[in-house]
Structure formats: C-alpha cells, structure tokens
N, C-alpha and C positions, 0 to 999 in steps of 0.2 A: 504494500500500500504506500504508494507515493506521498512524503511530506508527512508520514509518523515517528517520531523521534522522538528520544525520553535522554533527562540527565543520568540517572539512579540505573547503572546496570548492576546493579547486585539482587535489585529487584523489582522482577517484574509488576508491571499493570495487574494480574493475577494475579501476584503474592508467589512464585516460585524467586527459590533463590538462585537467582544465573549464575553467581559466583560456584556455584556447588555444582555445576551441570559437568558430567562428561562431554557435553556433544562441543559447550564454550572451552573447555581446555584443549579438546583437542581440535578448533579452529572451526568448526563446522556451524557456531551461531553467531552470528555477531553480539544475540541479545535481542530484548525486547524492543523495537525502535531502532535497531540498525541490522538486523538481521533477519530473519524468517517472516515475511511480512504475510503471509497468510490464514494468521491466527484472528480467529473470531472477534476475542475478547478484544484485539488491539481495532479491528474494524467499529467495534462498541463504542472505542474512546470518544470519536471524534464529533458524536453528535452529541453524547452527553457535554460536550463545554471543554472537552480535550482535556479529561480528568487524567493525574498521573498513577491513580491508585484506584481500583475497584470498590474501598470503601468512601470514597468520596462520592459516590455514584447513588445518587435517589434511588435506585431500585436494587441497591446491594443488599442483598447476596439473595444475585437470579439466582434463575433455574440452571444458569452455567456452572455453579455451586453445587448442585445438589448428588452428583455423582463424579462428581473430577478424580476424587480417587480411585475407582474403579480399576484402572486400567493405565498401569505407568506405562511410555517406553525407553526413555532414557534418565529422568529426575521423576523422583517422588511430589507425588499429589497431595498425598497427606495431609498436609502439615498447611497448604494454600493460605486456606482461611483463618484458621489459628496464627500464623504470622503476619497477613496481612491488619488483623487484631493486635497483634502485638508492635507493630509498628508504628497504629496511630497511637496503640495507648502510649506506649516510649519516647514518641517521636522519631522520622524517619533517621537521622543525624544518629542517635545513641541504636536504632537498628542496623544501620551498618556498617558503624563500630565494630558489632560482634560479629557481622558478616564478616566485614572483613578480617578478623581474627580467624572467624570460621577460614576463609579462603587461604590464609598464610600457614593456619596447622595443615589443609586436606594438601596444599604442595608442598611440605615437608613431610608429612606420608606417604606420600606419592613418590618423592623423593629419594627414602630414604628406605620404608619399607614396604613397597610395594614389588611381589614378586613377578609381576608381569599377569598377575590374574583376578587382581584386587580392586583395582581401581571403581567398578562402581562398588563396592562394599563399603569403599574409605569415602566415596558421593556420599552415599545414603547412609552411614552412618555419621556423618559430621555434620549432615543436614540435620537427621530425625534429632538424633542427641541434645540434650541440653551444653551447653560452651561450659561450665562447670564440671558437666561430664568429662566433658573431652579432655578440659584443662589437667579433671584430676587422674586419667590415662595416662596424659605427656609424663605429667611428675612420676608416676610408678615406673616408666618406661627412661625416664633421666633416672630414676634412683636405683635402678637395676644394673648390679654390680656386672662388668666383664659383658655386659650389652654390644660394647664397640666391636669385640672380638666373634660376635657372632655372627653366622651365617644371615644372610639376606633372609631366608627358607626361615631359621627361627625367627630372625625379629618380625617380619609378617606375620608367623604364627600366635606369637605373643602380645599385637598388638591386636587383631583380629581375636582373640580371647577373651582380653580385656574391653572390646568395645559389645562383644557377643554377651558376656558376663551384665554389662551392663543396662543390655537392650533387654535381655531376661528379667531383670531383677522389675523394668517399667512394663515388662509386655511390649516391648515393638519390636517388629519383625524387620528386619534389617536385610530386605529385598524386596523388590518390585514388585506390583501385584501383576502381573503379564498376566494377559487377555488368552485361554485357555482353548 
C-alpha cells in the first residue's frame, strides 16, 4: 500500500513485536510500514485518521482480534493484544525500552547459543517471556561456572532448558500454533 509508513518498528499497528520476528532478522520484512504492505490491518489504518496503534482505533478490538492466535506462521499471535494493552498502559517510549532489551538479548542468543536449529524457539520465547524472565536466564547462564568452555550443543541445550523450565512453571507453550 503506497504512502503507509510508521516511526515504531519494534511495533506493529497490530501489536506484534517486529523486533522479535524471524522473517525481520533474516531480511525478509522490512516491518510494518516499510515492508509487506498487504496486510489488512495496515489497509485499516488509513481511514480510521492514520492511527499508529490498533488501540487508538474507535472500534478496537474488531473482529480482527478475535482469532489472530489461531494460527502463527513465523511470530507468535498470542501475546497481540495483551501488549498492544501494555503499551498504552506504559507508554509507547518505556514499551520499547524492553523491546528493545528484548531484541539485544534474542541477538546474543542467537549469537552465541544458537545451534543452527533454534532460532524460532529463542523468537518465541523472548517474545512470550516476561524480560525479568529472561533477564533472570542470562544471570544463571553468566553464573554458570566453565560455560565458556562449553560446547555450542550444550550451551543451547542449557539455555533452551532454562527458558522451557520457565514456560512450564506459567503454562506457555513455547511454539507456534501451525495450522494442522
């Protein structure tokens, strides 16, 4: 869609966090607003008053809401509406703050412990996670003695443990719901 454009790429018009997408790290979005312009939602914006946010929107939260998680294919749904919530309560400014924190821990996992088969697991769980979680992951994975000396294979394993450990303890499922 010609002449839709957003400041905030960390988050979308929808409430998905771009910063957390496989398909933006590895080049393939530009984002909401400079890239994939065939999205519904962003065809929405322009008549409502060219809102930057979905809850800005008099008729938040259509019917576009009402099954978005159903069916991920590369970023989780989940969480949409709950962070686009979270964002006015906060403000956008102190939201991607921790996005951004969100995006500089998922490229030092990615970085450091990704074994070449992890990469949406470290998405979708840095996304689903609370940043306190995550935060308190890092520390157990700095405190853990003779770490440097380990293999790629375990430190993946053991960060993948600790983030699985921690999706158990809230109940979330730390994979995509794919369309069956």
């Amino acid at each position: 869609m010609k002449g839709f454009e957003r400041k905030n790429q960390l988050l979308s018009l929808c409430g998905l966090n771009c910063g957390l997408c496989p398909m933006r790290l590895e080049g393939h979005c530009g984002g909401c607003g400079r890239g994939n312009q065939s999205c519904g939602v962003a065809r929405c914006s322009p008549p409502q008053g060219k809102i930057e946010y979905c809850y800005a929107c008099a008729h938040y939260p259509c019917e576009r809401y009402q099954n978005m998680a159903d069916y991920e294919f590369f970023i989780v749904h989940r969480n949409q509406k709950a962070d686009l919530e979270k964002a006015q309560r906060i403000g956008i400014d102190a939201y991607n703050r921790e996005q951004e924190e969100k995006v500089r821990i998922l490229e030092l996992l990615l970085s450091t412990c990704n074994d070449g088969r992890r990469k949406n697991f470290f998405c979708v769980a840095v996304n689903l996670l609370e940043l306190s979680d995550i935060r308190e992951v890092l520390r157990q994975m700095e405190s853990e003695s003779g770490l440097s000396s380990w293999t790629l294979g375990e430190r993946c394993a053991y960060i993948v443990s600790a983030f699985q450990e921690i999706a158990d303890r809230y109940h979330i499922i730390l994979k995509l719901n794919k369309k069956k």
